[in-house]
Structures are given as C-alpha cells and as structure tokens.
LOGU-524647 format. One record per residue: x, y, z of N, C-alpha, C in turn; residue number from 1; residue in three letters. Coordinates in steps of 0.05 Angstrom, whole numbers, padded with zeros to 5 digits. Layout:
{{X Y Z} {X Y Z} {X Y Z} NUM ALA} ...
REM end
This chain:
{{-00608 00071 00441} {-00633 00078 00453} {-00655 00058 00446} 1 UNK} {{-00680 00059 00455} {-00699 00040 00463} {-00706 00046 00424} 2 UNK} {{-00717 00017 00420} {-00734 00026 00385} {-00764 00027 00393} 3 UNK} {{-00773 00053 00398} {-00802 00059 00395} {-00813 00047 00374} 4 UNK} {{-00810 00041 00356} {-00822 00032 00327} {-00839 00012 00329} 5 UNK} {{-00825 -00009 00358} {-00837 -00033 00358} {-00862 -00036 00381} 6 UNK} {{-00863 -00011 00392} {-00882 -00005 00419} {-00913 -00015 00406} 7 UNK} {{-00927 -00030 00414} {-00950 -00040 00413} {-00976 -00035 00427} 8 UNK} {{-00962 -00026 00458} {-00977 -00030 00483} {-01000 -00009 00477} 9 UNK} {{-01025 -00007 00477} {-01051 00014 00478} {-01054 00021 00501} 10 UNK} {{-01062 00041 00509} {-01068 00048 00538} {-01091 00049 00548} 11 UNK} {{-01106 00047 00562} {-01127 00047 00572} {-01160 00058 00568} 12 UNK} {{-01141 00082 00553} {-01161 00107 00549} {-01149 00110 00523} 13 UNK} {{-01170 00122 00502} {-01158 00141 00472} {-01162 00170 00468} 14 UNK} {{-01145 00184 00488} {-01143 00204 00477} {-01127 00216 00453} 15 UNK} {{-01122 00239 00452} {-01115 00254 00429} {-01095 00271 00442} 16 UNK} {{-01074 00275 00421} {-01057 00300 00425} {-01044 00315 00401} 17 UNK} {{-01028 00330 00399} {-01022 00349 00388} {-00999 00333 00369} 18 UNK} {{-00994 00349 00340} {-00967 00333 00329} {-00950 00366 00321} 19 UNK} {{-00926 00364 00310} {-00913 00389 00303} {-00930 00392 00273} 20 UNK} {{-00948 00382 00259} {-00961 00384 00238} {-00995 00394 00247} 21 UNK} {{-01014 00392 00229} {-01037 00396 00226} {-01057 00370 00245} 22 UNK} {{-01041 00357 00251} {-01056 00330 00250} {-01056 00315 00273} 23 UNK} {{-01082 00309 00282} {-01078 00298 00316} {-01076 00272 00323} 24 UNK} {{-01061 00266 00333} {-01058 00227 00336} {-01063 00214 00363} 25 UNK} {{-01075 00192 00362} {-01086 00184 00378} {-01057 00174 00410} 26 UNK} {{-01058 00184 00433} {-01043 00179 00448} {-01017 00143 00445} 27 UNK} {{-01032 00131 00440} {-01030 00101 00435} {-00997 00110 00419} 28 UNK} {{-01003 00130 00397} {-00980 00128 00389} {-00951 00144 00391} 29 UNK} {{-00958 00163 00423} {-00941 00174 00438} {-00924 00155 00447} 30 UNK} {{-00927 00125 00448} {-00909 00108 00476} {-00927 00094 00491} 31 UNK} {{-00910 00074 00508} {-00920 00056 00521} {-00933 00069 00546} 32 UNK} {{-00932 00086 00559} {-00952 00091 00583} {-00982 00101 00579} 33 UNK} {{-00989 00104 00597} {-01022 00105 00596} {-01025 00140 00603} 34 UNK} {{-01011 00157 00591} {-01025 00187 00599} {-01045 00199 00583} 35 UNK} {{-01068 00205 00608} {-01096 00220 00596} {-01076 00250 00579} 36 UNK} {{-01089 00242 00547} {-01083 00280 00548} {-01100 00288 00524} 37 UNK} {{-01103 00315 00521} {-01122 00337 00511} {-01110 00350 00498} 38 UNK} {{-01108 00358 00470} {-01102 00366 00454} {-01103 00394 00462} 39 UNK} {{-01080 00414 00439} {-01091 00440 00447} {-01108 00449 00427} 40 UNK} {{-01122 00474 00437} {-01145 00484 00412} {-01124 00500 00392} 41 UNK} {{-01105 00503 00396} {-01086 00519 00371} {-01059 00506 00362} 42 UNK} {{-01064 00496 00344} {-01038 00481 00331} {-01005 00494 00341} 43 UNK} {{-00992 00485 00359} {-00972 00498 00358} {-00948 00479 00351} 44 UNK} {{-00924 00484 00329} {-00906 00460 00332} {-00891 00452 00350} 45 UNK} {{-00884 00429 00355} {-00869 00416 00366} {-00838 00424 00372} 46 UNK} {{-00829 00426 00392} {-00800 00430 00402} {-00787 00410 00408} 47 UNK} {{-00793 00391 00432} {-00784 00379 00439} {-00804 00347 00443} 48 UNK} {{-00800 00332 00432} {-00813 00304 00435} {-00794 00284 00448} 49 UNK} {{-00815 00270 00465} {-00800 00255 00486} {-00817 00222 00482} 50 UNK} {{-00811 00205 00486} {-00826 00182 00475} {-00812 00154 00500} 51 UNK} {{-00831 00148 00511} {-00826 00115 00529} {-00793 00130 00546} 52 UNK} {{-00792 00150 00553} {-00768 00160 00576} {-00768 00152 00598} 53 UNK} {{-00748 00121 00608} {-00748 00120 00631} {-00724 00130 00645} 54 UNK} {{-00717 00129 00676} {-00703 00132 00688} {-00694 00119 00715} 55 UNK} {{-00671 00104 00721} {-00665 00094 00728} {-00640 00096 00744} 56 UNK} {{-00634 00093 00779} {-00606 00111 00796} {-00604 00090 00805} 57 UNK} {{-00580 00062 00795} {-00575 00042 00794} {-00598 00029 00804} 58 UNK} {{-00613 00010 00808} {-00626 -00017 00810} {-00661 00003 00807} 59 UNK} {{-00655 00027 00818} {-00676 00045 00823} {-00692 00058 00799} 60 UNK} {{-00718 00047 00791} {-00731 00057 00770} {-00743 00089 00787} 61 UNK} {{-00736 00115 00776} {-00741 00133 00786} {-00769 00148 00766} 62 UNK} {{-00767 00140 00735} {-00789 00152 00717} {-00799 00126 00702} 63 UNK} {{-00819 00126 00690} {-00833 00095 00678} {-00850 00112 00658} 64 UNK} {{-00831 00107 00624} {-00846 00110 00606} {-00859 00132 00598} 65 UNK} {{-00833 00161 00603} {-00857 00182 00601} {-00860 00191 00572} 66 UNK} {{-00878 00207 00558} {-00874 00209 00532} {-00894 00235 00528} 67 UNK} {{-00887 00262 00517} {-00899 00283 00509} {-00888 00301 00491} 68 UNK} {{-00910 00312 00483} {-00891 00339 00462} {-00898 00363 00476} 69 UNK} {{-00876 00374 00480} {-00873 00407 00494} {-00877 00420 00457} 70 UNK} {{-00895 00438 00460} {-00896 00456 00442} {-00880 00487 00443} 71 UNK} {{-00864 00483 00418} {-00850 00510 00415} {-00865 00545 00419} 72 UNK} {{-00850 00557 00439} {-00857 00593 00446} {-00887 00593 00464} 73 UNK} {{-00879 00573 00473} {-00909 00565 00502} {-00889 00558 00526} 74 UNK} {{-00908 00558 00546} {-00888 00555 00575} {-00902 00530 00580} 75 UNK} {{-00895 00510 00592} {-00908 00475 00605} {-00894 00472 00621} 76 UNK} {{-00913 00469 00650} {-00915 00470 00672} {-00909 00440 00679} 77 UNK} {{-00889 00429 00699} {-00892 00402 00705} {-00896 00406 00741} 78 UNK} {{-00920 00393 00739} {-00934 00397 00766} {-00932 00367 00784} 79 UNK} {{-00931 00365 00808} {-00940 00337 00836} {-00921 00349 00850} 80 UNK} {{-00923 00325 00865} {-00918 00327 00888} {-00885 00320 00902} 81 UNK} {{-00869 00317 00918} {-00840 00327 00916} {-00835 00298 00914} 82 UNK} {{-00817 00294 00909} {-00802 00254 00893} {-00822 00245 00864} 83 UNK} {{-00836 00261 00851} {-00853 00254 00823} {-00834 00244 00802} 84 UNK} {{-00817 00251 00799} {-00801 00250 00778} {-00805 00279 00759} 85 UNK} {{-00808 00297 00765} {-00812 00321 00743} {-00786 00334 00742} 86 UNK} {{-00774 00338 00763} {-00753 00343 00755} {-00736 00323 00752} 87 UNK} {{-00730 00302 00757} {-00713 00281 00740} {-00720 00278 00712} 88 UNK} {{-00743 00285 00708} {-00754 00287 00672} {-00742 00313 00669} 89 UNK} {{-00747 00341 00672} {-00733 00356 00669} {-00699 00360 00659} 90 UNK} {{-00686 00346 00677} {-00658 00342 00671} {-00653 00324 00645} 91 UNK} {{-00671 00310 00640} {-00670 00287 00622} {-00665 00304 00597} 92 UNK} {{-00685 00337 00599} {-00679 00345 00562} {-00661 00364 00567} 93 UNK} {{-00638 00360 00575} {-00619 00369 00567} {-00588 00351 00574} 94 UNK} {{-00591 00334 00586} {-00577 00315 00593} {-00562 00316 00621} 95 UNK} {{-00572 00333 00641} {-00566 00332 00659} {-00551 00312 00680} 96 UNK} {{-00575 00293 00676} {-00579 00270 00686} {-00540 00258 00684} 97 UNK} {{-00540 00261 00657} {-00508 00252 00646} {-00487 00255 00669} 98 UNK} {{-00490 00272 00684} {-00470 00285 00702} {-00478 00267 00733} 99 UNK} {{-00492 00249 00737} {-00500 00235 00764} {-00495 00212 00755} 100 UNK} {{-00472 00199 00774} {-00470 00173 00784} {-00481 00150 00771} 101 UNK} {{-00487 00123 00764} {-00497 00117 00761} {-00537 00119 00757} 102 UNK} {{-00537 00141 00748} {-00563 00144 00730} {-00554 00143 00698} 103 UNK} {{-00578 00124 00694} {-00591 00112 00668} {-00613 00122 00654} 104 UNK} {{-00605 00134 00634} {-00636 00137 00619} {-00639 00121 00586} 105 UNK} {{-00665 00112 00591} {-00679 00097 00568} {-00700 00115 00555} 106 UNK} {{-00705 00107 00533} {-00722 00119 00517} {-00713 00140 00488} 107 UNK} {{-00727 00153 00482} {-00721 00171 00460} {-00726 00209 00461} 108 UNK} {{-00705 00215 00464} {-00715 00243 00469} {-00707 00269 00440} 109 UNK} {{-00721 00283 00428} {-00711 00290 00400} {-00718 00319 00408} 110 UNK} {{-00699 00336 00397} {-00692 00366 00398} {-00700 00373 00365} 111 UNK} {{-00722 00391 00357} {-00724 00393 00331} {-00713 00376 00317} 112 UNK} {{-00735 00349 00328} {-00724 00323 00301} {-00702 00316 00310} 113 UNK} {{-00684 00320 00320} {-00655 00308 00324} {-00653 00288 00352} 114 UNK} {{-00646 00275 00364} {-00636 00256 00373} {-00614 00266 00395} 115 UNK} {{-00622 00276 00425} {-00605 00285 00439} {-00587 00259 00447} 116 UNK} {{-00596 00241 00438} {-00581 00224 00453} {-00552 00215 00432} 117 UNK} {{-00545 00222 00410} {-00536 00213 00395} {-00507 00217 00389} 118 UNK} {{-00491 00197 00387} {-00467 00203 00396} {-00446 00223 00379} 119 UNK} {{-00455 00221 00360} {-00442 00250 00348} {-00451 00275 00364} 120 UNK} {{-00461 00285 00373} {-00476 00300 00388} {-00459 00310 00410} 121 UNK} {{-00451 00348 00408} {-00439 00356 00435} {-00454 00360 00449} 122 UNK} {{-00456 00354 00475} {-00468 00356 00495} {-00469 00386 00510} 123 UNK} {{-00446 00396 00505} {-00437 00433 00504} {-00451 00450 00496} 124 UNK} {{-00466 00426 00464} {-00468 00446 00448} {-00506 00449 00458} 125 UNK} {{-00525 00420 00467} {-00533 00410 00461} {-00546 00432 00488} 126 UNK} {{-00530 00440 00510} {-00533 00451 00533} {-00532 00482 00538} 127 UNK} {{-00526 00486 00509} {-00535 00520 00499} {-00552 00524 00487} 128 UNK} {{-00564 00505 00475} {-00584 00507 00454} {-00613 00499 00476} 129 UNK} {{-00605 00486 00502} {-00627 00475 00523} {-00611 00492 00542} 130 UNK} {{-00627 00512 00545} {-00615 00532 00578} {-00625 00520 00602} 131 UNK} {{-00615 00523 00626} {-00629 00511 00640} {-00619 00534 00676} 132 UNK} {{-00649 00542 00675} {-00645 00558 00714} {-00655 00545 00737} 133 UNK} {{-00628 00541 00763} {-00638 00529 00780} {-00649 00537 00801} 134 UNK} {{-00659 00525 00813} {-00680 00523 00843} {-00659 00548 00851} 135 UNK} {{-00649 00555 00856} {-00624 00571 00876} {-00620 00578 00863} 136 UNK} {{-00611 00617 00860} {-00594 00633 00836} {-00562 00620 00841} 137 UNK} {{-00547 00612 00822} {-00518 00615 00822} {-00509 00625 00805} 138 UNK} {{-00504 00645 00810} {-00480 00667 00793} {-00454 00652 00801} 139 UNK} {{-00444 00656 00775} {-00404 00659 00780} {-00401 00665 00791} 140 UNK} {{-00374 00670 00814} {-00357 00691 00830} {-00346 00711 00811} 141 UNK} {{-00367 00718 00792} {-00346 00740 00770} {-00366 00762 00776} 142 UNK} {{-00357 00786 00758} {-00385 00811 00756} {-00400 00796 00734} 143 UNK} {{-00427 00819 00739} {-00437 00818 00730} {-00437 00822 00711} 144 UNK} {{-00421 00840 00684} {-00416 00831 00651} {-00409 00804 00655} 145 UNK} {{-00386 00794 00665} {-00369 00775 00657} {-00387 00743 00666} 146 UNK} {{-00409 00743 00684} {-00433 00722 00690} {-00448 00725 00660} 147 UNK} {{-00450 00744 00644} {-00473 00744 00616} {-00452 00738 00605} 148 UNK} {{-00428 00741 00597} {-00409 00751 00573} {-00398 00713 00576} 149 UNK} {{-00406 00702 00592} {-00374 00676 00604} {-00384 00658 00571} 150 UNK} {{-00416 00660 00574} {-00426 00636 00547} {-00420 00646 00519} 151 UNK} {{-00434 00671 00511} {-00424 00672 00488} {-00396 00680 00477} 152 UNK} {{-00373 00680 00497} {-00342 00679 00492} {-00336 00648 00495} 153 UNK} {{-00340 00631 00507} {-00331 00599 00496} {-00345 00591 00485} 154 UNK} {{-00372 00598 00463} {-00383 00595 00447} {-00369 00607 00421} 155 UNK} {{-00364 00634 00429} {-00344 00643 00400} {-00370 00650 00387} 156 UNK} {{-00393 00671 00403} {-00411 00679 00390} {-00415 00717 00389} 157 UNK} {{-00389 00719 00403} {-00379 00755 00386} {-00352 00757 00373} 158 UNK} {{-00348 00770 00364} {-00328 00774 00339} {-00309 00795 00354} 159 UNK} {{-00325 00806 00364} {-00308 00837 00378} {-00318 00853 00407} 160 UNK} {{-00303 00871 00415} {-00312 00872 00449} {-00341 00891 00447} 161 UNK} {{-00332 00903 00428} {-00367 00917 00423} {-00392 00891 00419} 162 UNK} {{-00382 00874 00399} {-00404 00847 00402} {-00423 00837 00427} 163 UNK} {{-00398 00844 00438} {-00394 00825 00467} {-00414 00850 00484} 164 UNK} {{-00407 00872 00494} {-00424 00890 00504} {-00453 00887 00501} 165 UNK} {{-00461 00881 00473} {-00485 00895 00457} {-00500 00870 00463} 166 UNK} {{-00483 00841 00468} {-00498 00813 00473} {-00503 00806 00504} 167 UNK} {{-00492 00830 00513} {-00491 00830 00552} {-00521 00836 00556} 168 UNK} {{-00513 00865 00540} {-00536 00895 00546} {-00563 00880 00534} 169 UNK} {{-00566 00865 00520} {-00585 00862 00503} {-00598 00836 00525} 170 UNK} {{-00589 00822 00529} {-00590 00791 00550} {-00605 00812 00578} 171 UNK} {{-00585 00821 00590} {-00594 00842 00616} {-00624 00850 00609} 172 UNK} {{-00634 00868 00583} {-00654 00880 00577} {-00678 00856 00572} 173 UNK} {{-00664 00835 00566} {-00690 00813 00553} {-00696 00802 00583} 174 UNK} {{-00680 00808 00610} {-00682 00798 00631} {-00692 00815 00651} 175 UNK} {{-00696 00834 00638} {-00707 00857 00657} {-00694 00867 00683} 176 UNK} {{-00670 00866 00671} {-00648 00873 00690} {-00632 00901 00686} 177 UNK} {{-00624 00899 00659} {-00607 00922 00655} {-00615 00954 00672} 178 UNK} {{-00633 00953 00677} {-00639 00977 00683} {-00627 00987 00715} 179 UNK} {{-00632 00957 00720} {-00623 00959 00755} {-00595 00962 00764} 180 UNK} {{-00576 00956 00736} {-00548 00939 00740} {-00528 00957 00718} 181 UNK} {{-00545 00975 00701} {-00526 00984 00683} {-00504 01005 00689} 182 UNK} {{-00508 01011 00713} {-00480 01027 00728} {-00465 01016 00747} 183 UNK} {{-00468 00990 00748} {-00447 00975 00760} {-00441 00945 00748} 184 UNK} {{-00439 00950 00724} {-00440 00921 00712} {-00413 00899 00723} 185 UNK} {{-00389 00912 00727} {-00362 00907 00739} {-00369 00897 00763} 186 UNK} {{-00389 00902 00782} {-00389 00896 00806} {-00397 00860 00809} 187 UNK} {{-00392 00844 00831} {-00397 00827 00826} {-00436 00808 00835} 188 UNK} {{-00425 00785 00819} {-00456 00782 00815} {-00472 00775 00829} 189 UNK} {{-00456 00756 00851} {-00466 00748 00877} {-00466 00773 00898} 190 UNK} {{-00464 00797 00893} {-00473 00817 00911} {-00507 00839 00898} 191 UNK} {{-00504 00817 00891} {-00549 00830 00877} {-00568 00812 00899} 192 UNK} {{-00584 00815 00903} {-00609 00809 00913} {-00618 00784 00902} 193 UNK} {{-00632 00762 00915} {-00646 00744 00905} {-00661 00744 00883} 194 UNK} {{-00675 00750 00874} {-00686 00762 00856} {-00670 00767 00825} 195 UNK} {{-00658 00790 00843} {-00638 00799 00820} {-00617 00770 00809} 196 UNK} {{-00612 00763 00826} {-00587 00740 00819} {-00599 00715 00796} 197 UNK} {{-00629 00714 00805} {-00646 00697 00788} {-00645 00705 00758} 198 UNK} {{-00648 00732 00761} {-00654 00743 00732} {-00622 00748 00717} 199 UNK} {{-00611 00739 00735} {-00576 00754 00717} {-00576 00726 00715} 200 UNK} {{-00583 00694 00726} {-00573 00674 00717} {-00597 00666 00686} 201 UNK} {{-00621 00679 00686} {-00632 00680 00666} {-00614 00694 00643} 202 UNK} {{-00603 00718 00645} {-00600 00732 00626} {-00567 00712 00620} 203 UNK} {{-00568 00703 00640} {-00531 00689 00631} {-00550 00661 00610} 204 UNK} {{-00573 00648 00619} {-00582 00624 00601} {-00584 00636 00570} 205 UNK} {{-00590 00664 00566} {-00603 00665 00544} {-00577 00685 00524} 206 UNK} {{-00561 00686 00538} {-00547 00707 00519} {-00528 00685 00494} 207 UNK} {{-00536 00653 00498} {-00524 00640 00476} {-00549 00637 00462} 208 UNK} {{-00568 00647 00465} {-00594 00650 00440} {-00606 00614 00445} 209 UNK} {{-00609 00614 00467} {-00617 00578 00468} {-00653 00580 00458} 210 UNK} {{-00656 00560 00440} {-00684 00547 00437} {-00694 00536 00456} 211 UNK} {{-00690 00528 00484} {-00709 00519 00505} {-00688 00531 00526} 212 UNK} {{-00712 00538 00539} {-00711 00548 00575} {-00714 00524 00595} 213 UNK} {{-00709 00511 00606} {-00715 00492 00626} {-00713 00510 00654} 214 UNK} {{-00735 00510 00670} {-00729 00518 00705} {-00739 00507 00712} 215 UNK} {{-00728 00504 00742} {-00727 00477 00763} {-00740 00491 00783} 216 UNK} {{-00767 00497 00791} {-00766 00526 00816} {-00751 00543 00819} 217 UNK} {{-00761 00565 00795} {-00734 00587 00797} {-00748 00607 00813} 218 UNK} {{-00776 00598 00834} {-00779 00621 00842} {-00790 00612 00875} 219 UNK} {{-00776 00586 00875} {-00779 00574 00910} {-00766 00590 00935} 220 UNK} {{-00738 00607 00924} {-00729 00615 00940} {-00726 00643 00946} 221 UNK} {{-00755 00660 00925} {-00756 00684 00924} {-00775 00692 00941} 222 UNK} {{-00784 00710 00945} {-00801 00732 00955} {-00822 00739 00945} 223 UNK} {{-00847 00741 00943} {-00871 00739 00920} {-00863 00772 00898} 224 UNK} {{-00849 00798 00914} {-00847 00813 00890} {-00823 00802 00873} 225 UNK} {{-00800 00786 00882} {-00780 00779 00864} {-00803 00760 00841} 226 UNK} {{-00815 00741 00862} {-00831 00722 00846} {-00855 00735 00823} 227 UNK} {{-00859 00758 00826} {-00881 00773 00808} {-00857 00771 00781} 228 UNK} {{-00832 00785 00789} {-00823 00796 00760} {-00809 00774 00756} 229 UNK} {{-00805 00747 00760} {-00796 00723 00750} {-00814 00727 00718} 230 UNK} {{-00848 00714 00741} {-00875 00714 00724} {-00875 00727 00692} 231 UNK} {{-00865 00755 00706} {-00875 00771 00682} {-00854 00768 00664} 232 UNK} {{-00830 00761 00681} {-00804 00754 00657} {-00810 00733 00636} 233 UNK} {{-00822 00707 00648} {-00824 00686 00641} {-00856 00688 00620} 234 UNK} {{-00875 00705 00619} {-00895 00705 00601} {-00879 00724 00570} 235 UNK} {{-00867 00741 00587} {-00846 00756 00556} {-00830 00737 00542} 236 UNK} {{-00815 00718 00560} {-00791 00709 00545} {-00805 00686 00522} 237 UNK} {{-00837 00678 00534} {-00848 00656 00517} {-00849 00667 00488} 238 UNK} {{-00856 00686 00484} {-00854 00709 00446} {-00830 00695 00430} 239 UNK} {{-00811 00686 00444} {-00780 00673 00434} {-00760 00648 00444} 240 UNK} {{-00780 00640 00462} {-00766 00621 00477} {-00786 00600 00478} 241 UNK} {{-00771 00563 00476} {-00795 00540 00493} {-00792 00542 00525} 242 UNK} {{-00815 00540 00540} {-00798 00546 00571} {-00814 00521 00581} 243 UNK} {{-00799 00512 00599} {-00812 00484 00609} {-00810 00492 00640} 244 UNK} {{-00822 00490 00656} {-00822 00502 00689} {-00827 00478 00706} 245 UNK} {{-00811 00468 00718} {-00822 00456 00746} {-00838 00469 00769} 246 UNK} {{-00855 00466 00782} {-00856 00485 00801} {-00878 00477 00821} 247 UNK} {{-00877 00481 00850} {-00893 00459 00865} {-00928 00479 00870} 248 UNK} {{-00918 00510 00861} {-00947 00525 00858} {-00965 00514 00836} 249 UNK} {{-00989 00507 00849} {-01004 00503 00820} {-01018 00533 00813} 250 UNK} {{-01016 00551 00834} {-01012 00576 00820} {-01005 00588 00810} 251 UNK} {{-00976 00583 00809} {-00961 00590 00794} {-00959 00577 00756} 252 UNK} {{-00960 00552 00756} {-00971 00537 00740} {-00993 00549 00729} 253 UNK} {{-01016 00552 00741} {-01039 00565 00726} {-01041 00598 00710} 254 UNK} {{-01023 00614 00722} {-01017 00639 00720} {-00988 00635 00694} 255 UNK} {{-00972 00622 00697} {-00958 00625 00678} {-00950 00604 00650} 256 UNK} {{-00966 00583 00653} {-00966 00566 00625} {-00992 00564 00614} 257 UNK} {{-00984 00553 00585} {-01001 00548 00571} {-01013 00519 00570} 258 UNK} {{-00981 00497 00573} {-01002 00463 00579} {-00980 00455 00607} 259 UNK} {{-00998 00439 00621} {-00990 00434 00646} {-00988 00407 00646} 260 UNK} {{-00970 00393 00651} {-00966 00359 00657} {-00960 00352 00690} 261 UNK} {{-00975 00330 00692} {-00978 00329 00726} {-00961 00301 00723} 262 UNK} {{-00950 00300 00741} {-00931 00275 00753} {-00934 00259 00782} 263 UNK} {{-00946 00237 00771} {-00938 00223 00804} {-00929 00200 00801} 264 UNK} {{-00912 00199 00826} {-00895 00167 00827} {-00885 00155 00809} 265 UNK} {{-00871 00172 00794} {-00848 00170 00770} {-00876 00169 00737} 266 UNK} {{-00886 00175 00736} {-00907 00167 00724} {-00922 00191 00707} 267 UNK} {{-00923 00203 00689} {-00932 00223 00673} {-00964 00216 00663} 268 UNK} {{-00984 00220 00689} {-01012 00226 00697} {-01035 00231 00672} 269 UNK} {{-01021 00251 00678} {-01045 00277 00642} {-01025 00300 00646} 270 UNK} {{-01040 00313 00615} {-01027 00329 00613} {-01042 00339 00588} 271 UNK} {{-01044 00364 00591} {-01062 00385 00569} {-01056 00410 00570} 272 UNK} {{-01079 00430 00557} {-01089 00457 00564} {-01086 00463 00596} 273 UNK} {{-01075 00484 00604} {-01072 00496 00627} {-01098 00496 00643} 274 UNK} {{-01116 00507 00630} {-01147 00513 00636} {-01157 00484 00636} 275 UNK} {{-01161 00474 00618} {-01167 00440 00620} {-01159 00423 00653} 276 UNK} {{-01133 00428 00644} {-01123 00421 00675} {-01125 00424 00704} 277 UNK} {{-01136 00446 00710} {-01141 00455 00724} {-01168 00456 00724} 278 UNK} {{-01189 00459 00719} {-01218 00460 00709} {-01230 00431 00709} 279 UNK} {{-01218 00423 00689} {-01232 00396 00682} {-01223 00377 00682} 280 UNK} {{-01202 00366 00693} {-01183 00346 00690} {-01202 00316 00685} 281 UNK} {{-01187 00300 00672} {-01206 00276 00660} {-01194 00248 00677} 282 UNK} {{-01170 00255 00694} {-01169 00230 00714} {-01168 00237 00737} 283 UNK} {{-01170 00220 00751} {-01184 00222 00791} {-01160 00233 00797} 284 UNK} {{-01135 00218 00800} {-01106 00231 00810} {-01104 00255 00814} 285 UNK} {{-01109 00266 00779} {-01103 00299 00780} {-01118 00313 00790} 286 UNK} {{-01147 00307 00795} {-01166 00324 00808} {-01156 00318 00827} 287 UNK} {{-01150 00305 00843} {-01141 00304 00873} {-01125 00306 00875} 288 UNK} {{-01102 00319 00864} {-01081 00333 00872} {-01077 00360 00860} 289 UNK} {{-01099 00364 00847} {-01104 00402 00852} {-01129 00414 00863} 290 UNK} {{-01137 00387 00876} {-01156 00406 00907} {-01145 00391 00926} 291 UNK} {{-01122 00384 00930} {-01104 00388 00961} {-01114 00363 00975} 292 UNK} {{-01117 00342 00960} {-01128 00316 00977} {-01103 00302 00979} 293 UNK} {{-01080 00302 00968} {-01054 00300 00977} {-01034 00311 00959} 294 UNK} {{-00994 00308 00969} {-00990 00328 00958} {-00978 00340 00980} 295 UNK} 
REM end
C-alpha cells in the first residue's frame, strides 16, 4: 500500500478534525487531498480511518485521495450526486471492490488500527466484522431462520441448536422484525415484503456481531412507511453499531446521521457535523448541492 508517512502536500485551507484520542489535528495531516472539515463538538473514537484512498477500473481514476475518520456508534452519511464515488468508497471498507474486474485500490484503509489491506488478513473474516446492506433486499432462497442462522453457522459462532435459535431470535428483535415473522420463521425469505426483506437482510448482517454496518441505499427501493422503520432501525442500531449510509436523500442524511461527507467527481468535498453540513457548509460545492443548484 501507498506510505502515507511521506505525504507532504498541505491543502488549501486548515481545518481541523477529530482523532480516536483527545486531540484535534490539523486536516494537512489526514492525506493528500484538500477536504474542508469540522470537527465534532463531542470526542467520539475512531472506527475506521481511511487516508490518500484512491480508486482506479483499469486506466480509469474513479476516487482521488480520499481520507476520513468515521467515528465509532454514530451513523455518516455519504452524500452527491450519482457517479461521485461514494459508493465506490463505500465498498472500499470492506473490500468489496476485491471482487470487480480489474479495479485497483491505493491508499491506506485501517479497521481499529489494523490494516484491511494486509495480507495475513481474511477477507471472510474481515467481511463479518464490516456488514454490509444493499441498494435491493437479497435474501437467500432459504427461510427465514436459515437467511439469519447461514453467518453465524460458517462462522462457528453457536455451539448448539438452542445457540443458534437464541442468535436468530435475538438478530430478528435487534431488526425489528421478530415480531412480524416469529410464526413463520420456516417460511421462505423472499416471500416478505420489501421492507421486510430489508430488515431480515439487516438482521442476517448483524447476527455475526459485526463492528461496522455499511448501506448502499437500503431505502431507494422502499416505500416511505418501509422507509420510516429502516430510519428508526438505523438510529437504534447506532447504541452498538458504526453505520456508514450512502444515500441520495439529503433528508434522509439529515434525519439519520450524525457527520455527513459530500462527494463529487471522485473527490471527498467536506465533511463534518450533520447540522454544520447542512446549515453552514464552509465550501461553495456543498452549498450548492444541498440547495438543488445541481445534482
């Protein structure tokens, strides 16, 4: 991977941001790009740090230099407009990306201090510990136990079939599901409702106990009441989970995170406080692309 160590480049502007410690450091020493950002007013640590992340789909530079810290049991919103690169950054923390053709990624990306990129490193493992829900519910063609139960049985994270039950029932309940589904758990999973299917592929992300949530628009293809109890899923699950959201609502964005990062043209903009962002944004771009001047 790239050696940040030797990154020199200052950016334009000196802002400030957040560290997993007490202590705020000047942007300059996030990485080589130029993103405006705003510290938050409450120390929260660090989950995931990302540093000079590019991306690249053979000859095609798709991301340039992105670099932030997502803070742990907060939700961060990655906001622009559709080809930004937010979700190609997205896939990046969990290695997604790994699985496409000739795509390349540069840079440094670290999971509590560790080094996703690193070749000792299972990628299996690396992909339970980073959950991730897509744009589209996909359930298994199995029932619905056996869609929660599939991860923590090739994980080897119950001992016994009671284990196994109690890590279904418990996933279902943190998903706000069980209640809808607990008399037909046998039945299968792709016969639930949109909505529903969202939240059983949630409750299938979380029943290996993963430290980050990644979603890709898990609520583009819902209905605004499916889309309410996403919401409310997604402000509960922050108490225990990092959740990182793509999503092209900046209402949605505003209603359900705490720091919001805006993306344009492969390029990581600003990024702060939710309220900051939306309120007061400190570069032209972002103000003009959350009052609808393009986009």
């Amino acid at each position: 991977m790239t050696d940040l160590s030797t990154s020199e480049t200052k950016p334009e502007t000196i802002p400030m941001h957040m560290t997993s410690g007490s202590a705020i450091i000047e942007s300059s020493e996030l990485g080589k790009g130029k993103t405006v950002r705003t510290p938050d007013k409450e120390n929260r640590p660090v989950r995931v740090k990302a540093r000079d992340v590019s991306v690249f789909y053979g000859p095609k530079q798709a991301l340039f230099d992105v670099s932030i810290d997502i803070p742990a049991k907060a939700v961060t919103a990655f906001i622009g407009p559709s080809g930004c690169g937010k979700s190609t950054f997205l896939r990046c923390l969990n290695r997604m990306n790994d699985t496409i053709e000739g795509c390349r990624v540069t840079g440094q990306i670290e999971l509590d201090g560790s080094d996703i990129h690193d070749r000792d490193l299972d990628v299996v493992e690396l992909r339970a510990r980073v959950g991730m829900v897509f744009q589209k519910p996909n359930p298994f063609p199995k029932s619905i136990f056996e869609n929660v139960a599939y991860g923590p049985k090739i994980h080897g994270l119950a001992r016994s079939k009671s284990e196994l039950e109690g890590i279904v029932e418990s996933s279902l309940r943190r998903a706000s599901l069980w209640e809808e589904v607990k008399d037909r758990l046998h039945e299968p999973g792709t016969g639930l409702s949109g909505g529903q299917q969202q939240r059983l592929c949630i409750a299938r992300a979380i029943a290996v106990s993963p430290e980050v949530i990644l979603m890709d628009e898990p609520c583009s293809a819902l209905d605004p009441i499916a889309t309410a109890k996403i919401e409310e899923l997604i402000d509960e699950l922050k108490q225990n989970f990092t959740i990182v959201i793509v999503t092209h609502s900046m209402q949605q964005a505003a209603r359900v995170s705490q720091r919001t990062a805006f993306f344009h043209l492969g390029n990581l903009v600003e990024e702060g406080p939710t309220d900051t962002i939306f309120t007061s944004p400190k570069e032209k771009r972002t103000q003009d692309y959350i009052t609808g001047r393009f986009g």
